[in-house]
LUMKETI-546732 format. One record per residue: x, y, z of N, C-alpha, C in turn; residue number from 1. Coordinates in nm, 2 decimals. Example, Ala and Ser with C-alpha at 12.3 -4.5 7.8 and 13.67 -1.06 7.14 Angstrom:
REM residues 2
- n.east;n.north;n.up;ca.east;ca.north;ca.up;c.east;c.north;c.up;pos
- 1.32;-0.57;0.78;1.23;-0.45;0.78;1.32;-0.33;0.78;1
- 1.28;-0.22;0.71;1.37;-0.11;0.71;1.29;0.00;0.79;2
This chain:
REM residues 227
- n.east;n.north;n.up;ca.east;ca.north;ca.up;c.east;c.north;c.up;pos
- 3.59;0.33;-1.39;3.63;0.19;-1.38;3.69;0.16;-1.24;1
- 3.78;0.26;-1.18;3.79;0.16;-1.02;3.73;0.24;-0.96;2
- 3.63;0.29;-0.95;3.51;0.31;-0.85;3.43;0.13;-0.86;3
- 3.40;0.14;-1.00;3.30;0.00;-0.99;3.39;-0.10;-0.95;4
- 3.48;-0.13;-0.99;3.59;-0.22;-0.95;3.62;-0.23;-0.79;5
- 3.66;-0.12;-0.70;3.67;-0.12;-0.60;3.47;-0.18;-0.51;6
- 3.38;-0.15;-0.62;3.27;-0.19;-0.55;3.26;-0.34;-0.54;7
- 3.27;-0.41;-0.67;3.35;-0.54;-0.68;3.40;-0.57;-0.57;8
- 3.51;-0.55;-0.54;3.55;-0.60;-0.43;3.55;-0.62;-0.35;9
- 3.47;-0.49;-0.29;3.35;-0.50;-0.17;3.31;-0.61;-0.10;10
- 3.20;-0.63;-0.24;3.07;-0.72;-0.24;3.14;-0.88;-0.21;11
- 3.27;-0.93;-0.26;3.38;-1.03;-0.32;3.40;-1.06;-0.15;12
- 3.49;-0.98;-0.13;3.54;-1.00;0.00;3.43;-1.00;0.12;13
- 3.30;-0.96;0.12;3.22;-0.96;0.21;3.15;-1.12;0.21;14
- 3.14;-1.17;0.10;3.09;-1.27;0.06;3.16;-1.38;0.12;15
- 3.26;-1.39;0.10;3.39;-1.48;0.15;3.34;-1.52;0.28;16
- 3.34;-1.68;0.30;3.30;-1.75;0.45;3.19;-1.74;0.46;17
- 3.08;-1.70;0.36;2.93;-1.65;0.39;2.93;-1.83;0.33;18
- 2.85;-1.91;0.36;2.78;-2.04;0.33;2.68;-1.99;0.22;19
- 2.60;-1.90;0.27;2.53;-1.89;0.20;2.45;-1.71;0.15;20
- 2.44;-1.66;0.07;2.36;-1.53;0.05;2.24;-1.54;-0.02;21
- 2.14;-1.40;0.10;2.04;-1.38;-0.02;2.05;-1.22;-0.06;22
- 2.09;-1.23;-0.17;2.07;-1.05;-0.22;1.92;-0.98;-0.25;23
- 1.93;-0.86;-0.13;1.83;-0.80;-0.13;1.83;-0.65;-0.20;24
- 1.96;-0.64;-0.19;1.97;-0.50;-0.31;2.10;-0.47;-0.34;25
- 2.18;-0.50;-0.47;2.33;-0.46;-0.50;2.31;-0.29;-0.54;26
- 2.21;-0.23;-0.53;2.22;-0.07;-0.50;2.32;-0.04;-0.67;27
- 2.25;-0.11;-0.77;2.32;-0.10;-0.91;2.16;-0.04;-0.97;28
- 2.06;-0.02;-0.93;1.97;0.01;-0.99;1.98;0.16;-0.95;29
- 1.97;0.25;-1.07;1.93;0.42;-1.08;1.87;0.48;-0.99;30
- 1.83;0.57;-0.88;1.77;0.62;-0.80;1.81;0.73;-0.75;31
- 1.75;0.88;-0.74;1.79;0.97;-0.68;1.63;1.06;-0.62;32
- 1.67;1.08;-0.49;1.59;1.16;-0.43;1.63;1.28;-0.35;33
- 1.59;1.44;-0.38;1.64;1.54;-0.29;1.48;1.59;-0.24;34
- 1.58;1.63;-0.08;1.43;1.70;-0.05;1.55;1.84;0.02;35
- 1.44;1.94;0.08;1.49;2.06;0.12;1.38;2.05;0.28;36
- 1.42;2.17;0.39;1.33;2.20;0.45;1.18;2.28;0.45;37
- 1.16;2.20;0.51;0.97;2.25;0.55;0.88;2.23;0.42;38
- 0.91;2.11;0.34;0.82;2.06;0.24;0.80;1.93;0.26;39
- 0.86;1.87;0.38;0.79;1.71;0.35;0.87;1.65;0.35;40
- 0.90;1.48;0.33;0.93;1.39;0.32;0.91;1.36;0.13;41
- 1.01;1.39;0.03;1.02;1.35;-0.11;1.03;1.21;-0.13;42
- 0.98;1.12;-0.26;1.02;0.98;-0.27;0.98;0.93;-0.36;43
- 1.07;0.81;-0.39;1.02;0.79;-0.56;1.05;0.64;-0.52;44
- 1.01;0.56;-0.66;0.99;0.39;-0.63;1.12;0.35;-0.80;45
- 1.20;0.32;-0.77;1.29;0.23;-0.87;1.20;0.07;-0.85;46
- 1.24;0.01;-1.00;1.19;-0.11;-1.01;1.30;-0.17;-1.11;47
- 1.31;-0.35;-1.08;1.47;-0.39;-1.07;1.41;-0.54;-1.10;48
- 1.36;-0.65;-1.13;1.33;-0.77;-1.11;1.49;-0.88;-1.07;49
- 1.60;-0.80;-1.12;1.72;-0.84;-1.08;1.79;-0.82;-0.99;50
- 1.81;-0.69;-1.01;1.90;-0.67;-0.86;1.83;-0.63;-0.72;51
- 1.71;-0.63;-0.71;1.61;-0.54;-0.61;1.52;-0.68;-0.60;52
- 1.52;-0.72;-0.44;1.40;-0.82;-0.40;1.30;-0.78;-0.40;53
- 1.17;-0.85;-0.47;1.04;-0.80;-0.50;1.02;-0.67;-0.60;54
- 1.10;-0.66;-0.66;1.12;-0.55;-0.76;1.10;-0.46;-0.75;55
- 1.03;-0.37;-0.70;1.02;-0.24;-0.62;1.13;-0.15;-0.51;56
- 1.17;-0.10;-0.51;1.24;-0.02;-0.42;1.19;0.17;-0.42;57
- 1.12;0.16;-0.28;1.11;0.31;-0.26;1.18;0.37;-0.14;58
- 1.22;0.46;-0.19;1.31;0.55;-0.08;1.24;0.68;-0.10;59
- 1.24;0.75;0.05;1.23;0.86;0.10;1.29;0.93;0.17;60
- 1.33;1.06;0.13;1.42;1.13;0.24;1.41;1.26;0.28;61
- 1.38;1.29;0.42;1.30;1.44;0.46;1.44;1.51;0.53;62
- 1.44;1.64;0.48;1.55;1.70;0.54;1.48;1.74;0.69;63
- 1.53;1.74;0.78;1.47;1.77;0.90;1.51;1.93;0.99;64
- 1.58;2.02;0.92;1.67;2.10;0.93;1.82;2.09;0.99;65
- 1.88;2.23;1.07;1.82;2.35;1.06;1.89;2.43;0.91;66
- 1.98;2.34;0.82;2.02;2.43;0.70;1.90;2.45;0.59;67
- 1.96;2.49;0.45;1.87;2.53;0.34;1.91;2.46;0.24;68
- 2.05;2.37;0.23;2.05;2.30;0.18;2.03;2.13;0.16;69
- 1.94;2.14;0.04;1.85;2.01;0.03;1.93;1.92;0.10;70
- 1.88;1.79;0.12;1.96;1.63;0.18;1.90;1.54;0.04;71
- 1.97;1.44;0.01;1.97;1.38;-0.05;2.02;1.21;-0.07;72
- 1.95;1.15;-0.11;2.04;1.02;-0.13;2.02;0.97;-0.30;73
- 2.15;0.95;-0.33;2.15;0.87;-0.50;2.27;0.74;-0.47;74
- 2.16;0.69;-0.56;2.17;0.49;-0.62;2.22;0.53;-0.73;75
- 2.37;0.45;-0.76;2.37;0.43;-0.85;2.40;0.57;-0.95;76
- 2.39;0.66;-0.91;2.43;0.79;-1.02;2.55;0.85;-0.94;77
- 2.67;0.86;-1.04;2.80;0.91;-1.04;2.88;0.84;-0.98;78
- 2.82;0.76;-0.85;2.91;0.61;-0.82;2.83;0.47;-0.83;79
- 2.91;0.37;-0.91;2.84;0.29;-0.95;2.81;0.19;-0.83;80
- 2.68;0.14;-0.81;2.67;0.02;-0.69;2.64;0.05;-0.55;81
- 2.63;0.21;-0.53;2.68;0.26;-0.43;2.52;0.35;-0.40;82
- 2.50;0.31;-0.26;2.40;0.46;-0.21;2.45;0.52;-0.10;83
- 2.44;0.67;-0.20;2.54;0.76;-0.12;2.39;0.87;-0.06;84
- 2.41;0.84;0.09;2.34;0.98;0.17;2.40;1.08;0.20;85
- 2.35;1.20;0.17;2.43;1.35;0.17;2.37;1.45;0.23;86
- 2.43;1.48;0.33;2.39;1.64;0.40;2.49;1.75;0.47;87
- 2.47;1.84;0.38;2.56;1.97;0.37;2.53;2.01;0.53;88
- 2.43;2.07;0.55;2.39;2.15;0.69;2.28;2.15;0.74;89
- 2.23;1.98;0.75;2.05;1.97;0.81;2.07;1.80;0.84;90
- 1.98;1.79;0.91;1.97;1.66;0.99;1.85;1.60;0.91;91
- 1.84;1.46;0.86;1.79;1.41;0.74;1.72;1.24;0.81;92
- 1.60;1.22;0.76;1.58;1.12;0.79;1.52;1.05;0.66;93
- 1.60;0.90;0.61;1.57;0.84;0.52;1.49;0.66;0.51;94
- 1.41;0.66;0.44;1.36;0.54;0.41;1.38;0.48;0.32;95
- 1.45;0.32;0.29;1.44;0.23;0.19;1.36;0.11;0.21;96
- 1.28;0.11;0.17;1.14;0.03;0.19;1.12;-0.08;0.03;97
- 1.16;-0.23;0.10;1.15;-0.33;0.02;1.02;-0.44;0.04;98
- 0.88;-0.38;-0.05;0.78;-0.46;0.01;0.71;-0.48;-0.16;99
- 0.76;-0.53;-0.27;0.68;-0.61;-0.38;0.65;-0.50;-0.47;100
- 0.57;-0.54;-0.52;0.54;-0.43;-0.64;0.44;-0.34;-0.63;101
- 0.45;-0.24;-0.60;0.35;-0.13;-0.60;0.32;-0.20;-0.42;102
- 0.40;-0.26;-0.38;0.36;-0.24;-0.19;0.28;-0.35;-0.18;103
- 0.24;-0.46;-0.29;0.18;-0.59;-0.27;0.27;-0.69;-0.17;104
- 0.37;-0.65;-0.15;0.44;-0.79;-0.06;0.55;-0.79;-0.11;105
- 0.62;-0.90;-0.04;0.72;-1.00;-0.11;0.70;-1.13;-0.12;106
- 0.55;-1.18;-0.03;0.52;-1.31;-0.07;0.61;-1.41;0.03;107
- 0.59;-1.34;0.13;0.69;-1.39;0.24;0.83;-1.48;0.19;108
- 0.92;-1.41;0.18;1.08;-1.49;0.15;1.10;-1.51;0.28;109
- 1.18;-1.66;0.23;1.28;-1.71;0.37;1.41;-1.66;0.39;110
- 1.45;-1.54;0.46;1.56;-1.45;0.45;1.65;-1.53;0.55;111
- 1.60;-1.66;0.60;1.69;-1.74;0.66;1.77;-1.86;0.57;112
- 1.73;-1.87;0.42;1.74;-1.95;0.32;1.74;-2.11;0.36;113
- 1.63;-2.15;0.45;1.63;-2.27;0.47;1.72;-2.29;0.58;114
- 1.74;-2.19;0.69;1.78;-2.22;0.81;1.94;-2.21;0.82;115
- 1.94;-2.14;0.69;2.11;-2.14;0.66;2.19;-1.95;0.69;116
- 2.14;-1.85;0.68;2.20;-1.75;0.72;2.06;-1.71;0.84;117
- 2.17;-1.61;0.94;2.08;-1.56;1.04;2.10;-1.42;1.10;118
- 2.16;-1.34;0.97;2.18;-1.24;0.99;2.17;-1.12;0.87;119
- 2.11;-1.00;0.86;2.13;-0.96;0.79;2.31;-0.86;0.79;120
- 2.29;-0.84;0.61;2.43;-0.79;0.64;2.43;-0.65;0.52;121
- 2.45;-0.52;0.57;2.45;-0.41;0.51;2.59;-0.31;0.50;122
- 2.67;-0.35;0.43;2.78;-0.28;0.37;2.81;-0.10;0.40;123
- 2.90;-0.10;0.49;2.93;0.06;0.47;3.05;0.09;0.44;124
- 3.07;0.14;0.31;3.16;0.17;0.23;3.25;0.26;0.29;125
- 3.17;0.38;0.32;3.21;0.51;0.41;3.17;0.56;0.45;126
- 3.18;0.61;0.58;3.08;0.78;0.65;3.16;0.83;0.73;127
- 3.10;0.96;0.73;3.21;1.05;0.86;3.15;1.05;0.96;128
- 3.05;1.10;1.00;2.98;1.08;1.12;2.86;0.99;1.13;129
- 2.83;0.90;1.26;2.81;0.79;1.29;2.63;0.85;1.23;130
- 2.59;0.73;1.19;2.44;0.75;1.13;2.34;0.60;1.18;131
- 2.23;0.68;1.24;2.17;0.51;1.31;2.10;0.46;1.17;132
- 2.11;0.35;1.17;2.01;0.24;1.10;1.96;0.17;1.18;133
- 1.83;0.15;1.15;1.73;0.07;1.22;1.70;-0.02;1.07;134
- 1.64;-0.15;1.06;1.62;-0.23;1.02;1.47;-0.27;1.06;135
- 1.37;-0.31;1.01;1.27;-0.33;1.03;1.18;-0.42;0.93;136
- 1.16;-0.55;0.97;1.10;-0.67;0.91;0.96;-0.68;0.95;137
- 0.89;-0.74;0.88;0.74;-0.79;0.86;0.70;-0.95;0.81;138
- 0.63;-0.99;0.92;0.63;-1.12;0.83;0.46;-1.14;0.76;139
- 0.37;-0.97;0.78;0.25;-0.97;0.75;0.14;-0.95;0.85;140
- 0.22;-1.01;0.96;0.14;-1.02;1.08;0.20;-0.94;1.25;141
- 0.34;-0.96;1.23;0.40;-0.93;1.28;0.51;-0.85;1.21;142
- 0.53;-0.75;1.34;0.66;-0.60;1.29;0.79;-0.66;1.42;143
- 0.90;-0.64;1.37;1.05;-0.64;1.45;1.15;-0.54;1.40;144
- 1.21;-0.47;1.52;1.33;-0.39;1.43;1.46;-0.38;1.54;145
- 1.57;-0.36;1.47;1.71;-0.35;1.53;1.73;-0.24;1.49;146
- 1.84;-0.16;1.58;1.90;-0.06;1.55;2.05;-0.04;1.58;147
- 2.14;0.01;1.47;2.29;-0.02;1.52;2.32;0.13;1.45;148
- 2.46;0.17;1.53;2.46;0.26;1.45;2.60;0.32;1.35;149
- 2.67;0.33;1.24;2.80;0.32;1.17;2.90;0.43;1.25;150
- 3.00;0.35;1.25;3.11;0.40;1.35;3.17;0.52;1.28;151
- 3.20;0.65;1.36;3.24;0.72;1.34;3.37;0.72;1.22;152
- 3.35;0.78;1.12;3.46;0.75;1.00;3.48;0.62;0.95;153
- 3.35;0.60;0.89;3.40;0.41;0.94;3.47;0.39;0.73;154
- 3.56;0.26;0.73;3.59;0.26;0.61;3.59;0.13;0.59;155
- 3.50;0.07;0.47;3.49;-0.06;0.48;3.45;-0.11;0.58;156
- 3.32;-0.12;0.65;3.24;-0.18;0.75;3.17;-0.30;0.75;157
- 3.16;-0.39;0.76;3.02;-0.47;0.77;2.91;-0.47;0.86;158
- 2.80;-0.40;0.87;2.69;-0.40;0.97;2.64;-0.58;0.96;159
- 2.60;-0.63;1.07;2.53;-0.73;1.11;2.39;-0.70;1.18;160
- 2.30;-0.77;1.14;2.19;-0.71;1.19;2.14;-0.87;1.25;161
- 2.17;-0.93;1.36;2.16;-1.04;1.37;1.99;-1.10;1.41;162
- 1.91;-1.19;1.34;1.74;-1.24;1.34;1.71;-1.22;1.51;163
- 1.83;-1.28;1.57;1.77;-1.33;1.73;1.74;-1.22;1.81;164
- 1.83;-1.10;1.77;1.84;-0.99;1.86;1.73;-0.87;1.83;165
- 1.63;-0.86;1.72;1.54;-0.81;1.70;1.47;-0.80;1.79;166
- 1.37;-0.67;1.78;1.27;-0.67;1.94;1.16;-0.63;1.85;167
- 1.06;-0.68;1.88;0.90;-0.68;1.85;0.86;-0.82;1.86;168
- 0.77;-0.83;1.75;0.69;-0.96;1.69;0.60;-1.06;1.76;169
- 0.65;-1.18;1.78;0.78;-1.24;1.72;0.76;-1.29;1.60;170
- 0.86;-1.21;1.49;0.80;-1.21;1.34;0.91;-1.37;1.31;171
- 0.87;-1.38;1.18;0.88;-1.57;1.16;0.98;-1.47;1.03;172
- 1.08;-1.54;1.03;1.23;-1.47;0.93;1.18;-1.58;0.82;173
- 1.12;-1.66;0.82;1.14;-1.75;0.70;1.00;-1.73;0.58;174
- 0.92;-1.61;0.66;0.82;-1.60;0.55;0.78;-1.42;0.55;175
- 0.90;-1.34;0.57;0.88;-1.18;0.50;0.85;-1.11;0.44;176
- 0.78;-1.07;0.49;0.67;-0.99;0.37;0.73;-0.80;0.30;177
- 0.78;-0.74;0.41;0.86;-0.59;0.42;1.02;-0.60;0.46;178
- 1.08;-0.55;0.42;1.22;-0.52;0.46;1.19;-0.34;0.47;179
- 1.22;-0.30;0.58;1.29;-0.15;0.59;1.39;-0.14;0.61;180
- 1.48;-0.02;0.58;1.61;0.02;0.62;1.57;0.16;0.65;181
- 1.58;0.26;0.76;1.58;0.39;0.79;1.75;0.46;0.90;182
- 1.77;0.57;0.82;1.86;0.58;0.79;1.84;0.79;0.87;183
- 1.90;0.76;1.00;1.87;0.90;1.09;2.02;0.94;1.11;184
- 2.03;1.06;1.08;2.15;1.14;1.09;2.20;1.20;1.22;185
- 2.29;1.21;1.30;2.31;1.26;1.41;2.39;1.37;1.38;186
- 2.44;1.42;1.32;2.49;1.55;1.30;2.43;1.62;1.14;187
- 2.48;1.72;1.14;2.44;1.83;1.04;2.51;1.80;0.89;188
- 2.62;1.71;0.93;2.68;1.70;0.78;2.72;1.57;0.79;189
- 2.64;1.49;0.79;2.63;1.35;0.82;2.64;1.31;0.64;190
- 2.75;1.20;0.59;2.77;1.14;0.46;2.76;0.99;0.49;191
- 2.75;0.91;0.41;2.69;0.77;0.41;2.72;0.71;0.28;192
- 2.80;0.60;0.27;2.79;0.52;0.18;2.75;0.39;0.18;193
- 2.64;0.29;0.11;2.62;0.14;0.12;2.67;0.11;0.03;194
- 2.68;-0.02;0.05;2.71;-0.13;-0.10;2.67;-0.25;-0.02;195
- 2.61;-0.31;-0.10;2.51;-0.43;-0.12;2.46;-0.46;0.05;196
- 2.33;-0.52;0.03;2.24;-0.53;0.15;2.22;-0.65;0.11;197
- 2.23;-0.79;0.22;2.17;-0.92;0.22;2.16;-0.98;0.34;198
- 2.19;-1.04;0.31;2.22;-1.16;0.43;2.28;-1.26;0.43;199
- 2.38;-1.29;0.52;2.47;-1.39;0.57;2.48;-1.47;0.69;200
- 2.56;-1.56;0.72;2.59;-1.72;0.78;2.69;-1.69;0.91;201
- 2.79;-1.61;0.78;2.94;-1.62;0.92;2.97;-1.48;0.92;202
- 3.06;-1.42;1.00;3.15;-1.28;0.98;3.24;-1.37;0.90;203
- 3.30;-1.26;0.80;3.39;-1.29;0.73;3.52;-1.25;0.83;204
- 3.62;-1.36;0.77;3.77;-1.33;0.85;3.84;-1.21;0.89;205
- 3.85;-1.18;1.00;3.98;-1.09;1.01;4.09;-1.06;0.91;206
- 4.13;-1.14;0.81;4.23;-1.13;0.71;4.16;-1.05;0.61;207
- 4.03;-1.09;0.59;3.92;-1.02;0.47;3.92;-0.91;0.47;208
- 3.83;-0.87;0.63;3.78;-0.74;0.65;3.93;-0.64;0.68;209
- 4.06;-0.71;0.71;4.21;-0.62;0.68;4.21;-0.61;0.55;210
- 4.22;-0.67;0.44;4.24;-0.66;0.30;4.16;-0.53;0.26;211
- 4.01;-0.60;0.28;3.92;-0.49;0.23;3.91;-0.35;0.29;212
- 3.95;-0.31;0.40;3.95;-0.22;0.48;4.10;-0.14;0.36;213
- 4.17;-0.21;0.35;4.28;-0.10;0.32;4.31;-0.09;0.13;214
- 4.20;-0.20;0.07;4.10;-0.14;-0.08;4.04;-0.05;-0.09;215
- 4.03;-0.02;0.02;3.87;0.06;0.02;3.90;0.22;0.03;216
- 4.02;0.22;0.10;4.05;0.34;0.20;4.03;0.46;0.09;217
- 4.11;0.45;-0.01;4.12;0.54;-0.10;3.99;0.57;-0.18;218
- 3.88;0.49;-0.18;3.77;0.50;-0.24;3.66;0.60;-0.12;219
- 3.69;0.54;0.02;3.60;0.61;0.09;3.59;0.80;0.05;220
- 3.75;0.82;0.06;3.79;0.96;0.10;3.80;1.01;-0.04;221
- 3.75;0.93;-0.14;3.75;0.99;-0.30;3.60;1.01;-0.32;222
- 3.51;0.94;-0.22;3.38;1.01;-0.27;3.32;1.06;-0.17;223
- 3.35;1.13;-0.09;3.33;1.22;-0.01;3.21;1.35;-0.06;224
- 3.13;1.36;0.03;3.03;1.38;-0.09;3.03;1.52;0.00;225
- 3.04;1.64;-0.08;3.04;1.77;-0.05;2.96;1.84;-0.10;226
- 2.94;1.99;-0.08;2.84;2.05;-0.21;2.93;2.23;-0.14;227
């Protein structure tokens, strides 16, 4: 109860000053993938018509060495709302890949909602060491991607992944066909928490991101993902 509660809050206070959202995954749908080294890239497809845009969500995640134990990321199992990436002693590269059903599309959405948000926005609940995300859109015809990376120990974060500052394309935000999120570890015991992935209008207030930052605190360093 205040794990989900504290996730609540999260999503509450992030929302705040946003004009407008489009939810592309509250990371409340079931999912777990492990892989180990020198077998590959592991991955499985969750399907969600509610909480998950285009219903489909596939994730992959390849341990990349040099430990033996597996890397792993889980949705939604033992913390609710939450995707937690986990690695003991190996450097891990993961994929969350939002493209329709069985990879038909999404039928190009306007992830700009009619001209009204211009940024994507991807929640980090918690991590110890800094982990790049790259972001990477399709509008079918054209590919763009950003890359930022979560601040060392970060607690209660908001990533912004802002339309303008994208490099490729130039892909059209108001008819998307793929969302990626890839998810590269810079050290050996790199941990990672999300909560909710969309898109938003404004940063939310300094008074917010204080509030939520110090809700949060106690939840980062309670799920601390060890093995």
């Amino acid at each position: 109860m205040f794990k989900t509660t504290l996730s609540v809050i999260a999503f509450s206070a992030l929302m705040l000053g946003s004009a407008q959202a489009l939810t592309i995954d509250t990371f409340n749908t079931n999912q777990s993938v492990v892989d180990g080294i020198g077998g590959g890239a592991s991955s499985s497809v969750a399907s969600d018509a509610t909480n998950i845009l285009g219903t489909d969500r596939t994730v992959s995640i390849e341990q990349l060495g040099p430990g033996n134990t597996p890397s792993e990321i889980n949705i939604n199992t033992g913390t609710a709302g939450i995707l937690t990436l986990g690695n003991t002693d190996a450097f891990s590269v993961s994929n969350i890949t939002y493209n329709g059903i069985a990879g038909a599309g999404l039928g190009g959405v306007d992830v700009t909602e009619g001209g009204n948000d211009d940024r994507f926005t991807l929640f980090v609940v918690f991590g110890d060491f800094p982990t790049d995300i790259e972001l990477t859109v399709s509008d079918g015809a054209n590919t763009a991607s950003l890359q930022l990376s979560s601040p060392a120990f970060a607690i209660g974060t908001p990533l912004f992944f802002e339309y303008a500052s994208f490099i490729g394309g130039p892909v059209d935000f108001t008819t998307i066909d793929m969302i990626n999120i890839q998810l590269t570890t810079t050290t050996t015991v790199s941990d990672l928490q999300l909560d909710f992935f969309g898109t938003t209008s404004e940063i939310p207030e300094p008074a917010v991101l204080a509030i939520l930052g110090l809700g949060l605190t106690g939840l980062g360093f309670a799920r601390r993902f060890r093995r």
